[in-house]
mmCIF file of the N, C-alpha and C atoms, coordinates in Angstrom:
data_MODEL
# 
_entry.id   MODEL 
# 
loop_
_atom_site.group_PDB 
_atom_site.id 
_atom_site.type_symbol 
_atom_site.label_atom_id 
_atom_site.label_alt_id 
_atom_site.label_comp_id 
_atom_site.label_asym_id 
_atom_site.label_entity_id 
_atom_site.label_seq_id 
_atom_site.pdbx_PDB_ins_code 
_atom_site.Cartn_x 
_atom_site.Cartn_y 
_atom_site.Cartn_z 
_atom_site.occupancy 
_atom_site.B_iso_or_equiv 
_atom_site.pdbx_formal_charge 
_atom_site.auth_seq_id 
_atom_site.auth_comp_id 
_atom_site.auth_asym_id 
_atom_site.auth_atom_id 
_atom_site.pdbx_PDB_model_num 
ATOM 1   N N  . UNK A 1 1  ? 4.677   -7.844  -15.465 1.00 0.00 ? 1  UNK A N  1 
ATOM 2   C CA . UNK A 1 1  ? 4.365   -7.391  -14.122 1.00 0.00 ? 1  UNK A CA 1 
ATOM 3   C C  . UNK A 1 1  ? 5.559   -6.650  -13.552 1.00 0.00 ? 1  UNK A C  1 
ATOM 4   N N  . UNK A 1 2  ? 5.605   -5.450  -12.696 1.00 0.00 ? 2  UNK A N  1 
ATOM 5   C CA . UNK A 1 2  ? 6.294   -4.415  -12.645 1.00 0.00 ? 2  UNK A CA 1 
ATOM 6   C C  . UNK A 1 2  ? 6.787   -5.261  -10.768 1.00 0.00 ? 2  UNK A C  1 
ATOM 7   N N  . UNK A 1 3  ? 8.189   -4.880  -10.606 1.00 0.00 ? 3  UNK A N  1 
ATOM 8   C CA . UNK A 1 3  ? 8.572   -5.199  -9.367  1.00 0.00 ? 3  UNK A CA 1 
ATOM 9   C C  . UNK A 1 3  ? 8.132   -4.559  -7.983  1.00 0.00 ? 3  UNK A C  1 
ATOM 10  N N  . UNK A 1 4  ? 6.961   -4.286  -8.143  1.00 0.00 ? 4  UNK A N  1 
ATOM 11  C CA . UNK A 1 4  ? 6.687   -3.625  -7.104  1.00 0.00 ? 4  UNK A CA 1 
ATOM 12  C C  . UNK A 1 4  ? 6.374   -4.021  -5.276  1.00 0.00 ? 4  UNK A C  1 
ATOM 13  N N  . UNK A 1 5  ? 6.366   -5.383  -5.691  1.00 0.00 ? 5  UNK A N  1 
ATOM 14  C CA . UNK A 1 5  ? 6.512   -6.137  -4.511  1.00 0.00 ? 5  UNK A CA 1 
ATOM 15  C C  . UNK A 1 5  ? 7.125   -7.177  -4.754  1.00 0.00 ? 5  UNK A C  1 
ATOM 16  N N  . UNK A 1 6  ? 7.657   -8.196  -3.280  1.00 0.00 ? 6  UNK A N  1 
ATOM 17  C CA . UNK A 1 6  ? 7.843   -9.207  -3.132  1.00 0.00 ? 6  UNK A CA 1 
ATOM 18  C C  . UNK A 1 6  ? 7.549   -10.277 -2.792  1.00 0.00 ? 6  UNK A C  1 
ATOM 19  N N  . UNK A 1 7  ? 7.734   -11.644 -3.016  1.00 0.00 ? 7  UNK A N  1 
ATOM 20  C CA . UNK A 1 7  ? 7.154   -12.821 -3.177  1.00 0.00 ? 7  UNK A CA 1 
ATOM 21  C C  . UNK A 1 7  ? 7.637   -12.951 -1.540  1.00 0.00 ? 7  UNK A C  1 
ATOM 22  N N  . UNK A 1 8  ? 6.778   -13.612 -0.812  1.00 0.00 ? 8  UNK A N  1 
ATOM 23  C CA . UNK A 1 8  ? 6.791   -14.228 0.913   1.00 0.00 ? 8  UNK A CA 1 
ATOM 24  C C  . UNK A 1 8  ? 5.869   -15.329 1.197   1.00 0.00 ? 8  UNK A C  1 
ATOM 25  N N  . UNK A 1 9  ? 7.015   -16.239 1.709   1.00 0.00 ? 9  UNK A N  1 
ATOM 26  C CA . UNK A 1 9  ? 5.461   -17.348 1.775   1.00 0.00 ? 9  UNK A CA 1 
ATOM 27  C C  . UNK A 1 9  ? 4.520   -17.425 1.259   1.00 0.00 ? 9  UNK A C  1 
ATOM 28  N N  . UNK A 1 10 ? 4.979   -17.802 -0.138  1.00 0.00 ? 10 UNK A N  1 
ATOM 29  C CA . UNK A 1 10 ? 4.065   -18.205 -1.283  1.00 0.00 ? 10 UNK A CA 1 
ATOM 30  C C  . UNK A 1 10 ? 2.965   -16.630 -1.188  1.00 0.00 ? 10 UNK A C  1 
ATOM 31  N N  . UNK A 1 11 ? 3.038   -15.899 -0.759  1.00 0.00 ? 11 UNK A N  1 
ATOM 32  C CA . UNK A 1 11 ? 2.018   -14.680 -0.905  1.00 0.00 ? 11 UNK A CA 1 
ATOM 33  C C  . UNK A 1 11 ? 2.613   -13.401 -1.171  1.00 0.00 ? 11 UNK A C  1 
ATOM 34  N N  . UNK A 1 12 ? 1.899   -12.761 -2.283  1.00 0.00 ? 12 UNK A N  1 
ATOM 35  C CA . UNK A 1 12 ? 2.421   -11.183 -2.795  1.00 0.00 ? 12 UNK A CA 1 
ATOM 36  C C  . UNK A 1 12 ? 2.439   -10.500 -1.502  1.00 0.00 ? 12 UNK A C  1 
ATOM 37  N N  . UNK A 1 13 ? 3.655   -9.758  -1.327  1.00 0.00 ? 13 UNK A N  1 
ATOM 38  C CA . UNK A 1 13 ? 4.113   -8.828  -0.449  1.00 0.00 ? 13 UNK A CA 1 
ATOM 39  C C  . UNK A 1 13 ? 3.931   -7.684  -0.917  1.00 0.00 ? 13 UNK A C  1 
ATOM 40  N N  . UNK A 1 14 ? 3.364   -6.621  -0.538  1.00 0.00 ? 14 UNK A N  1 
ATOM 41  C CA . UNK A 1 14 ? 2.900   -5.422  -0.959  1.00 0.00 ? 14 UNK A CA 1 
ATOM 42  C C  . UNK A 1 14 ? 4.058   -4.605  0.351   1.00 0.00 ? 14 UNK A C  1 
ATOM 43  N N  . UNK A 1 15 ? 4.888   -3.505  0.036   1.00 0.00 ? 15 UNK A N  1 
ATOM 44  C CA . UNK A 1 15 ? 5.583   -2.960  1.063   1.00 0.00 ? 15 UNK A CA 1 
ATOM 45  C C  . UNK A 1 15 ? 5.820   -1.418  0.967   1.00 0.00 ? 15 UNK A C  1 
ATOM 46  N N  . UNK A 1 16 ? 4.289   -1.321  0.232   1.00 0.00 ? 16 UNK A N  1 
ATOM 47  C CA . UNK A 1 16 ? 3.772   0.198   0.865   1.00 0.00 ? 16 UNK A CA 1 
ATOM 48  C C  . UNK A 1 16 ? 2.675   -0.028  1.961   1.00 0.00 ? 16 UNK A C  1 
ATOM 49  N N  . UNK A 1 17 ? 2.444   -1.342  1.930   1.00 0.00 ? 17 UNK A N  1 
ATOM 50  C CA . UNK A 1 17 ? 1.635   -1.270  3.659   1.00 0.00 ? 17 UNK A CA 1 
ATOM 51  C C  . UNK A 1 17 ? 2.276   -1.622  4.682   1.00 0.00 ? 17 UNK A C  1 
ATOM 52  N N  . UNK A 1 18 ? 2.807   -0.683  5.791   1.00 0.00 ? 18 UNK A N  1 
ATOM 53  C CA . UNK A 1 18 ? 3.421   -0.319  6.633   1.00 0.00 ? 18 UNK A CA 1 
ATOM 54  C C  . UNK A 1 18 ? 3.019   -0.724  8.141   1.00 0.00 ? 18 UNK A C  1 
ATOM 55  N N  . UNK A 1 19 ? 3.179   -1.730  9.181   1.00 0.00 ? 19 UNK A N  1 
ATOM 56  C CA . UNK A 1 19 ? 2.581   -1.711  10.502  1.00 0.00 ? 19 UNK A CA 1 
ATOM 57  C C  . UNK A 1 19 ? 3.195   -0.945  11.558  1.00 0.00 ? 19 UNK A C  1 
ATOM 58  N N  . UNK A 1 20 ? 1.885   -0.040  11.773  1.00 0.00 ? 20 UNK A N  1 
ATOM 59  C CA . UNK A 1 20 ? 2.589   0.778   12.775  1.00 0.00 ? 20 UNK A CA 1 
ATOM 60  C C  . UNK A 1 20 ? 2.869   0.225   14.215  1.00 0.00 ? 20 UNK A C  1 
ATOM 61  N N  . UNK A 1 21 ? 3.231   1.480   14.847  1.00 0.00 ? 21 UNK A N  1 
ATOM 62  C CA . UNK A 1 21 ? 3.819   0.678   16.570  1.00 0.00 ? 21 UNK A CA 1 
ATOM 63  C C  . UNK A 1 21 ? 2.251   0.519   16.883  1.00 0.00 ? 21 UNK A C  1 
ATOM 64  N N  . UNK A 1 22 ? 1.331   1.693   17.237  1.00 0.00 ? 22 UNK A N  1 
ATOM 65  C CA . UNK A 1 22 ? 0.032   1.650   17.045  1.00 0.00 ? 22 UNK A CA 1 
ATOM 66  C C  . UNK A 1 22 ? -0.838  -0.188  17.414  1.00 0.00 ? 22 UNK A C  1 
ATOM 67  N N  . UNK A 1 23 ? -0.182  -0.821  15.900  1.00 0.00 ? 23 UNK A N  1 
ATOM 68  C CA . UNK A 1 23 ? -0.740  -2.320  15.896  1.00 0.00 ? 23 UNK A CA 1 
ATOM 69  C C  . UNK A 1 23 ? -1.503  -2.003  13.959  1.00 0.00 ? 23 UNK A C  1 
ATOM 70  N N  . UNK A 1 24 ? -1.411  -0.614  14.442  1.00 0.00 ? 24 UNK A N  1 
ATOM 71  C CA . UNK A 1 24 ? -2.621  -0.251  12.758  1.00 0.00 ? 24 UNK A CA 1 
ATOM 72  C C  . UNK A 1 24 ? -1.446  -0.064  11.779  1.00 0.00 ? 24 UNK A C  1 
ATOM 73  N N  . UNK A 1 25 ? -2.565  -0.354  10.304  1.00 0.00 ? 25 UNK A N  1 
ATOM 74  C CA . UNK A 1 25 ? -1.338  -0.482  9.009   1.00 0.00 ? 25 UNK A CA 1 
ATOM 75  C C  . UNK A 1 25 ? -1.741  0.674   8.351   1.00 0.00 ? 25 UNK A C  1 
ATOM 76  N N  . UNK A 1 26 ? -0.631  1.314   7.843   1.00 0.00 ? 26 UNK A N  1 
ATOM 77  C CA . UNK A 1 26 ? -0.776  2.200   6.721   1.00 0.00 ? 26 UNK A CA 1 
ATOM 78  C C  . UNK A 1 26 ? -0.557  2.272   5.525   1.00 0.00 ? 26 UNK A C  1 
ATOM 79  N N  . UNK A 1 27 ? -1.638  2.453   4.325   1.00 0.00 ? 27 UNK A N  1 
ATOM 80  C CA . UNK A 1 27 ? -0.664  2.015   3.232   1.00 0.00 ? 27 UNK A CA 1 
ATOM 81  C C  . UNK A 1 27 ? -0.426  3.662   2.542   1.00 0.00 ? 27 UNK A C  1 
ATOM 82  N N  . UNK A 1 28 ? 0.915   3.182   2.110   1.00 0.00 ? 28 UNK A N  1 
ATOM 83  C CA . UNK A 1 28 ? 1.400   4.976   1.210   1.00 0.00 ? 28 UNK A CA 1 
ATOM 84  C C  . UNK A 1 28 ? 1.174   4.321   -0.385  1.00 0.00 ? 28 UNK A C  1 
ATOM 85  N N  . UNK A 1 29 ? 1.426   5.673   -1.201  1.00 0.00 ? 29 UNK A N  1 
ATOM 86  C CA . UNK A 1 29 ? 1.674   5.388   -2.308  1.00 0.00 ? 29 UNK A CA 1 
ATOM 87  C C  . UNK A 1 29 ? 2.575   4.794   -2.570  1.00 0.00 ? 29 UNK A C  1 
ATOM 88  N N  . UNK A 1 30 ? 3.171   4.541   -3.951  1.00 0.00 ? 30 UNK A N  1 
ATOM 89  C CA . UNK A 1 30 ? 4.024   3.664   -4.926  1.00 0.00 ? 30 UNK A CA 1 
ATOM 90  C C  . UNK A 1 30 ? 5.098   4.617   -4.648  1.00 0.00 ? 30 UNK A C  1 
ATOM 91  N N  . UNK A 1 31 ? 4.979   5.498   -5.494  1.00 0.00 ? 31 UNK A N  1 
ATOM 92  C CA . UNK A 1 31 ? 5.710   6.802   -6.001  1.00 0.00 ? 31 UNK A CA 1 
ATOM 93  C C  . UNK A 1 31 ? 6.188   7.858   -4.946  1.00 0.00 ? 31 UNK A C  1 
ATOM 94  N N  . UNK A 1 32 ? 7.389   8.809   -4.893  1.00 0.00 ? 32 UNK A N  1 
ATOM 95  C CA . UNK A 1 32 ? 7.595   9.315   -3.855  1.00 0.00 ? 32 UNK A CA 1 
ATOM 96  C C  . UNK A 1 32 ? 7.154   10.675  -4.460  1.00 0.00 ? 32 UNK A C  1 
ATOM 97  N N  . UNK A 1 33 ? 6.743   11.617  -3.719  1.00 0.00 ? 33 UNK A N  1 
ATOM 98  C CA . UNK A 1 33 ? 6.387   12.954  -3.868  1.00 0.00 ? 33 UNK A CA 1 
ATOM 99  C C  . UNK A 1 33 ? 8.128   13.479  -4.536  1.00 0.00 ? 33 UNK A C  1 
ATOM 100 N N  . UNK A 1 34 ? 8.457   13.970  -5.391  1.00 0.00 ? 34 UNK A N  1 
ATOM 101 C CA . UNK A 1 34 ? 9.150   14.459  -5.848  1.00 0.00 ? 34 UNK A CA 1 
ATOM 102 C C  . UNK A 1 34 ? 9.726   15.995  -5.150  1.00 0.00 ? 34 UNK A C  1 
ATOM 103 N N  . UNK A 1 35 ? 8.775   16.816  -4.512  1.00 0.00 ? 35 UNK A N  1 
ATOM 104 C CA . UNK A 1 35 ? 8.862   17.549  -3.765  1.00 0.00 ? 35 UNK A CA 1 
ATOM 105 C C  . UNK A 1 35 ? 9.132   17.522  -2.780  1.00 0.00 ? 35 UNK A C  1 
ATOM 106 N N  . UNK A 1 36 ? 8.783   16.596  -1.802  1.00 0.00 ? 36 UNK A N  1 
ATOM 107 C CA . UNK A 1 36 ? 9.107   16.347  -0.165  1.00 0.00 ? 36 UNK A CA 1 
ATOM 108 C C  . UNK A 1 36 ? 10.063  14.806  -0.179  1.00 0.00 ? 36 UNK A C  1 
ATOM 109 N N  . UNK A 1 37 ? 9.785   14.397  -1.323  1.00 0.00 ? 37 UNK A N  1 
ATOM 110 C CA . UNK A 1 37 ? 10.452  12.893  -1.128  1.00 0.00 ? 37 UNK A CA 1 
ATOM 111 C C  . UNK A 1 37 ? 10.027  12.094  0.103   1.00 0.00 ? 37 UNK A C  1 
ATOM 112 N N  . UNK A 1 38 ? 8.882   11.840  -0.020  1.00 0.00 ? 38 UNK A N  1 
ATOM 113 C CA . UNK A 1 38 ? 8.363   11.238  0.722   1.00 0.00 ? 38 UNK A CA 1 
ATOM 114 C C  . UNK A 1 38 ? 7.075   10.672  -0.062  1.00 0.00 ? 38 UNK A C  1 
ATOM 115 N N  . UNK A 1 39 ? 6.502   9.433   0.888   1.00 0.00 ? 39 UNK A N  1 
ATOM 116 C CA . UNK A 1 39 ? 5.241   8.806   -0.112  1.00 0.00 ? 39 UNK A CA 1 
ATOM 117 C C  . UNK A 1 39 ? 4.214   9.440   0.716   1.00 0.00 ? 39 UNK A C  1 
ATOM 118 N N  . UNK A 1 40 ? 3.266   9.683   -0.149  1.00 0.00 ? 40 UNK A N  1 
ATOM 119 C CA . UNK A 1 40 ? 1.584   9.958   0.364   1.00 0.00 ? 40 UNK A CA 1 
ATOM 120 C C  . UNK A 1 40 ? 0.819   9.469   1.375   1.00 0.00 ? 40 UNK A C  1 
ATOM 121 N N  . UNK A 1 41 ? 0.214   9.525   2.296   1.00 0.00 ? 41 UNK A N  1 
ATOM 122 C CA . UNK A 1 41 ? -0.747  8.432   2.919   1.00 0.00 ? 41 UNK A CA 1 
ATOM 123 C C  . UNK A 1 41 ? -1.839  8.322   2.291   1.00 0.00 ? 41 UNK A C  1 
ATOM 124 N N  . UNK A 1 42 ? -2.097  6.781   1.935   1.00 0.00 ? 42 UNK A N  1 
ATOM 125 C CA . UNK A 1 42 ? -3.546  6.931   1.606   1.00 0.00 ? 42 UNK A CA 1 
ATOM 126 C C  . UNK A 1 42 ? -4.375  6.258   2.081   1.00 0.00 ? 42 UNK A C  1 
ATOM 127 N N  . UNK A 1 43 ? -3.968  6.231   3.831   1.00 0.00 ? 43 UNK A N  1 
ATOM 128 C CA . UNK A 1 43 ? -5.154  5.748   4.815   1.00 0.00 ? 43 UNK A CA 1 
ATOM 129 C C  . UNK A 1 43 ? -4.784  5.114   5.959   1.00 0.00 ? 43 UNK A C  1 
ATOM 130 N N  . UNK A 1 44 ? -4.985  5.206   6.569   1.00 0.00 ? 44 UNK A N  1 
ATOM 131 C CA . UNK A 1 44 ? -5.105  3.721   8.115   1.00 0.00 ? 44 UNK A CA 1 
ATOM 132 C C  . UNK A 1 44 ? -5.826  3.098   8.070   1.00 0.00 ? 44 UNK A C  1 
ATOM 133 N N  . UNK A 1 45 ? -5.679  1.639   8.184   1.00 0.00 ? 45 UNK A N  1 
ATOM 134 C CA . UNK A 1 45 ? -6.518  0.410   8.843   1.00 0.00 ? 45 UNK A CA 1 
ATOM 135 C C  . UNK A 1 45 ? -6.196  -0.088  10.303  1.00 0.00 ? 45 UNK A C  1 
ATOM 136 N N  . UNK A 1 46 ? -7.358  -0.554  10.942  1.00 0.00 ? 46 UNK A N  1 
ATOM 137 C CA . UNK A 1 46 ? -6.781  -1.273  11.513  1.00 0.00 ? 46 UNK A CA 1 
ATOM 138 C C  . UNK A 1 46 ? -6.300  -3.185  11.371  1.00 0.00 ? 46 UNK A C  1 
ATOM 139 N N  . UNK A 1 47 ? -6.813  -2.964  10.326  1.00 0.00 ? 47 UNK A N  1 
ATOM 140 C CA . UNK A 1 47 ? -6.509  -4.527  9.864   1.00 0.00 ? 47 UNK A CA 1 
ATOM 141 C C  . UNK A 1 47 ? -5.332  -4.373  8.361   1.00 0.00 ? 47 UNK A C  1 
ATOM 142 N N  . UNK A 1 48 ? -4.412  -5.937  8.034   1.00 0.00 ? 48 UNK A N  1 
ATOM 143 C CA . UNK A 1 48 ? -3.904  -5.283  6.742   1.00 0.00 ? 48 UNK A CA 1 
ATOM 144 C C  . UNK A 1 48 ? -5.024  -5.706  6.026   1.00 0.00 ? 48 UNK A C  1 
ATOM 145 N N  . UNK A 1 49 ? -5.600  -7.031  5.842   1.00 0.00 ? 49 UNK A N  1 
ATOM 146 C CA . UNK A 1 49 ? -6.745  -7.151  5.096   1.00 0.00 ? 49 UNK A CA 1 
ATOM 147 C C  . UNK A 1 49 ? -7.295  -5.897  4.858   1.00 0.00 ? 49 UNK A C  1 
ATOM 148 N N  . UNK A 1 50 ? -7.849  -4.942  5.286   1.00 0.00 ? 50 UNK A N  1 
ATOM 149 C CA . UNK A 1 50 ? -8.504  -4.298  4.949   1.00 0.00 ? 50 UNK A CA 1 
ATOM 150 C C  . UNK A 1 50 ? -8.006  -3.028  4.574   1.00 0.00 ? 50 UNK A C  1 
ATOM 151 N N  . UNK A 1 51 ? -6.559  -2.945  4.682   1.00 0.00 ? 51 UNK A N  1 
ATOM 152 C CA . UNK A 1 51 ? -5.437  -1.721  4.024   1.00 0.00 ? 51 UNK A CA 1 
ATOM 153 C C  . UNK A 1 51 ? -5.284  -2.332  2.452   1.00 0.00 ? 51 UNK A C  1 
ATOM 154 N N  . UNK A 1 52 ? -5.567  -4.104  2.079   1.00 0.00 ? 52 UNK A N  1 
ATOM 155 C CA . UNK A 1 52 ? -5.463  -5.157  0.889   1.00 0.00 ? 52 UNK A CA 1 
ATOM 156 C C  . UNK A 1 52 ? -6.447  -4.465  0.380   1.00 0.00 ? 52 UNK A C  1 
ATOM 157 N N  . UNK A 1 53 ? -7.733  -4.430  0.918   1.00 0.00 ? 53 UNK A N  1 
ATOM 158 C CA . UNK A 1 53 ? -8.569  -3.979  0.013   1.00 0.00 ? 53 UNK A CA 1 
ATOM 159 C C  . UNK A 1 53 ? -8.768  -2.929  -0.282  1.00 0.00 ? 53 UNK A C  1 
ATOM 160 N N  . UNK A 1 54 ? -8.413  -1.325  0.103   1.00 0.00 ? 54 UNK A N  1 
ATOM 161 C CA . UNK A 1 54 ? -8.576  -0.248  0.214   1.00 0.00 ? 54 UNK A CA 1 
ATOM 162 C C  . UNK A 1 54 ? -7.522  -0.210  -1.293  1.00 0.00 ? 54 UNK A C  1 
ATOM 163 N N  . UNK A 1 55 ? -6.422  -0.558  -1.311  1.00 0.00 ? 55 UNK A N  1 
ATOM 164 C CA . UNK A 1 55 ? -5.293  -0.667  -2.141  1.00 0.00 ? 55 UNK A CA 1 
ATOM 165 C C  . UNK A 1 55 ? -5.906  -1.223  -3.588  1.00 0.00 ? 55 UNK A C  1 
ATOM 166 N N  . UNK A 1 56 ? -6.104  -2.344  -3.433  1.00 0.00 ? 56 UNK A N  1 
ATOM 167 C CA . UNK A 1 56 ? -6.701  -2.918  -4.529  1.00 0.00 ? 56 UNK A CA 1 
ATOM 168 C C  . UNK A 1 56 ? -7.855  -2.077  -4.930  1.00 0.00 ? 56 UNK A C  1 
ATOM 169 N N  . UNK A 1 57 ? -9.102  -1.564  -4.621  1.00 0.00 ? 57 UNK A N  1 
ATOM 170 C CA . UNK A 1 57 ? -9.905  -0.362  -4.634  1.00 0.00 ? 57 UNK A CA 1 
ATOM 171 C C  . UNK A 1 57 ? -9.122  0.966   -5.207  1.00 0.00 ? 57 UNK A C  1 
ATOM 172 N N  . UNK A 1 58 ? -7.838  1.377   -4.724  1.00 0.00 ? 58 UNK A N  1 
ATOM 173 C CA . UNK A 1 58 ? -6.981  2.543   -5.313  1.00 0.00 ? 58 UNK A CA 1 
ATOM 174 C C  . UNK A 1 58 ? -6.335  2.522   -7.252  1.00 0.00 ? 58 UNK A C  1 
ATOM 175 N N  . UNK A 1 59 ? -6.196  1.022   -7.267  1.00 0.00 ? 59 UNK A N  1 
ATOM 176 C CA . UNK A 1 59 ? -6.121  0.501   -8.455  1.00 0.00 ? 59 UNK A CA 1 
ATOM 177 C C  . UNK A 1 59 ? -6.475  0.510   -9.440  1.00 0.00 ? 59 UNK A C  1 
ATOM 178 N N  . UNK A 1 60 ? -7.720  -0.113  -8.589  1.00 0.00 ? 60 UNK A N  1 
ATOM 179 C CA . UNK A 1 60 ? -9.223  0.116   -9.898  1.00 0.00 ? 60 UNK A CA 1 
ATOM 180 C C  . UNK A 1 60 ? -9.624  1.398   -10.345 1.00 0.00 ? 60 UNK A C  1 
ATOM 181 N N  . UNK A 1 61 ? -9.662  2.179   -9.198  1.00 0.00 ? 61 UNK A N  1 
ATOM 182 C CA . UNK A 1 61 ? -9.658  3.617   -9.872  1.00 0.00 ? 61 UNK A CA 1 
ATOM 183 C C  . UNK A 1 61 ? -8.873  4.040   -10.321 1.00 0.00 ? 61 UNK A C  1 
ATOM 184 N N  . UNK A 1 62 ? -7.770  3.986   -10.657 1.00 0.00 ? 62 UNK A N  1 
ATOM 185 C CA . UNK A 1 62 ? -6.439  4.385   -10.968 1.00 0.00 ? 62 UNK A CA 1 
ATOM 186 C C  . UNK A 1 62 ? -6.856  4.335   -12.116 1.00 0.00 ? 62 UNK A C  1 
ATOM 187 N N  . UNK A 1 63 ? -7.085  2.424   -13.231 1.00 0.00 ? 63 UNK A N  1 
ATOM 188 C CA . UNK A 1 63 ? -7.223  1.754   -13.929 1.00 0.00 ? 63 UNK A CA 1 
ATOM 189 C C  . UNK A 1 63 ? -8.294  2.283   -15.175 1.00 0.00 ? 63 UNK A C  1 
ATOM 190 N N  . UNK A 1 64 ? -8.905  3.751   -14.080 1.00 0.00 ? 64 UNK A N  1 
ATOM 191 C CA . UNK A 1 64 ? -10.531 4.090   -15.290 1.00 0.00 ? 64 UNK A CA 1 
ATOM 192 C C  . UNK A 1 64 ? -11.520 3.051   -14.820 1.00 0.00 ? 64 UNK A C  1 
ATOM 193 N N  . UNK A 1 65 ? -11.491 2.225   -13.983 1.00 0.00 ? 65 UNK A N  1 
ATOM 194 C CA . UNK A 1 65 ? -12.405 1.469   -13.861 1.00 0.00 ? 65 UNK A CA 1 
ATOM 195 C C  . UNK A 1 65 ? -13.835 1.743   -13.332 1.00 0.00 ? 65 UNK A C  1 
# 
């Protein structure tokens, strides 16, 4: 398993999902644009649950699934 997050109160920390001032979460990509150096958006929620699942959904497709 690749370090891509961190362990928090016993729960995977994912820290491309971002809370904005807003109250809403954003999650970016992994990877930084090599060109702008910066990460992608790939969406707003207003919940993180539901930035969790959008992510996990990005995966699977990623995956060929």
């Amino acid at each position: 398993m690749s370090c891509a997050g961190t362990a928090r109160a016993g729960k995977r920390f994912s820290s491309m999902i971002r809370k904005l001032k807003s109250g809403e979460f954003r999650l970016y990509s992994r990877k930084k644009n090599p060109k702008t150096g910066k990460r992608r958006n790939l969406g707003t929620f207003s919940s993180r649950k539901a930035a969790e699942k959008h992510e996990r959904a990005v995966q699977y497709f990623k995956r060929g699934g």
